[in-house]
C-alpha angles and dihedrals in degrees: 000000000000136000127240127231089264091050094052091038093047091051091042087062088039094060088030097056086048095058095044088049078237109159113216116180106238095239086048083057099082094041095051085041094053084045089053095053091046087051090049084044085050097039093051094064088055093040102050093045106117124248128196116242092241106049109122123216116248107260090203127007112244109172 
């Protein structure tokens, strides 16, 4: 028996919360689990683009 997505993000906010001393209240839990897995789905797309080996990061912003 596996777990979904839901299940293993809803339990990753459920430790996290504890170790942070963090109170959800358990009907909030799903909702904050289904939000997690939104922000990784969002963060993927960031965190897959490709870089070149030989990009420098910006040592001050200038816009």
């Amino acid at each position: 028996m596996g777990t979904t997505p839901e299940q293993s993000q809803t339990e990753y906010v459920e430790q996290m919360a504890k170790l942070i001393d963090l109170p959800i209240k358990p009907e909030y839990l799903p909702g904050v689990g289904e939000n997690f897995e939104r922000i990784a789905a969002i963060a993927q797309i960031v965190t897959e683009f490709p870089l070149p080996d030989t990009i420098e990061a910006a040592p001050v912003f200038e816009p």
